[in-house]
N, C-alpha and C positions, 0 to 999 in steps of 0.2 A: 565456276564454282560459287555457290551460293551459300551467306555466311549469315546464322541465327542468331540476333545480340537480345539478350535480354535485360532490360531494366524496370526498374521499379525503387520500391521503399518497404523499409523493413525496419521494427521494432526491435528493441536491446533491452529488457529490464532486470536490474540486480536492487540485492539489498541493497540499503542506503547504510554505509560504512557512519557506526556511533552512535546509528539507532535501531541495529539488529535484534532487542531484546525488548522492544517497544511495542505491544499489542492494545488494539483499541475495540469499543464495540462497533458493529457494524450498520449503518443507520437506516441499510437495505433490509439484509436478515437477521440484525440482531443477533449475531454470533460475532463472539470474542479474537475475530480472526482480521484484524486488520489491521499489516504490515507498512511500513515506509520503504518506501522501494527508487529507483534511479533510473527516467527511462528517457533511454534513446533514439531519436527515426533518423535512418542513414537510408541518404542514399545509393541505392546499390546497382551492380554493372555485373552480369553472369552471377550474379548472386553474392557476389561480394562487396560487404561495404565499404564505400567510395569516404561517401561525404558524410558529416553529420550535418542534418537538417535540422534538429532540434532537441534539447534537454529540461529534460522536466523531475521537479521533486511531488513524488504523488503518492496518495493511501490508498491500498489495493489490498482488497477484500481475496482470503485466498479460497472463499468457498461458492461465494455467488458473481467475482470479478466484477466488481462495483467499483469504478475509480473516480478521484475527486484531485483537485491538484494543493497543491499545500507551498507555504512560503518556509522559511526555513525557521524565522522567528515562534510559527505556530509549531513546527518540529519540535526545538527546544519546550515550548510549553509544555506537549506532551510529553516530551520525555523526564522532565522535572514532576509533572503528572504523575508520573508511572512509580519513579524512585520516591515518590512519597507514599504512594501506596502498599509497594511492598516491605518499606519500612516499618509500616502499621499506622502511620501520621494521617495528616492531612485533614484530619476532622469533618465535618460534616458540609465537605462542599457540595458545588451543585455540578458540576463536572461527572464524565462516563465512570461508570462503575468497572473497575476493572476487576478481571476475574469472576464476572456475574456471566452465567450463562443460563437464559432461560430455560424450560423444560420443550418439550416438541408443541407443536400448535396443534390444538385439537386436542389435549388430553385433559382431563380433569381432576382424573385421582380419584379417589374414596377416601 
């Protein structure tokens, strides 16, 4: 009797819990669609994961899947970033515009 084991690795990613409300722009496409997320590589035995092989805190573009990995201090930034902005504060820094979404590429208007 001949028995079929399969192993390999397998990715986890969830919101990152305290910065589910945190949106940045994207440096790829430039759309306002990038999340702080919590990802996991397990390693896994019939499909099931075993071990965790590694954890990462990263911003993950939810349109073009562009990821960069992030420290947790730079986290806080932006999210102290964000809660200024929707406040209406922060003045005339040099930081991402939040809530700015360009128009399509290739259009001009009249």
């Amino acid at each position: 009797m001949a028995f079929i084991f399969v192993c390999g690795s397998q990715d986890f990613s969830s919101r990152l819990k305290g910065y589910e409300n945190v949106r940045v722009n994207c440096s790829n496409c430039h759309n306002n669609s990038v999340i702080a997320i919590k990802r996991r590589n397990f390693f896994t035995f019939c499909y099931i994961p075993i071990i965790p092989l590694s954890y990462h805190e990263e911003l993950n573009c939810t349109i073009c899947n562009a990821r960069s990995k992030i420290s947790k201090d730079q986290l806080d930034q932006l999210a102290n970033q964000h809660q200024m902005g929707n406040m209406g504060g922060g003045g005339g820094g040099g930081g991402p515009q939040h809530g700015y979404n360009p128009g399509p590429q290739g259009y001009y208007g009249k």
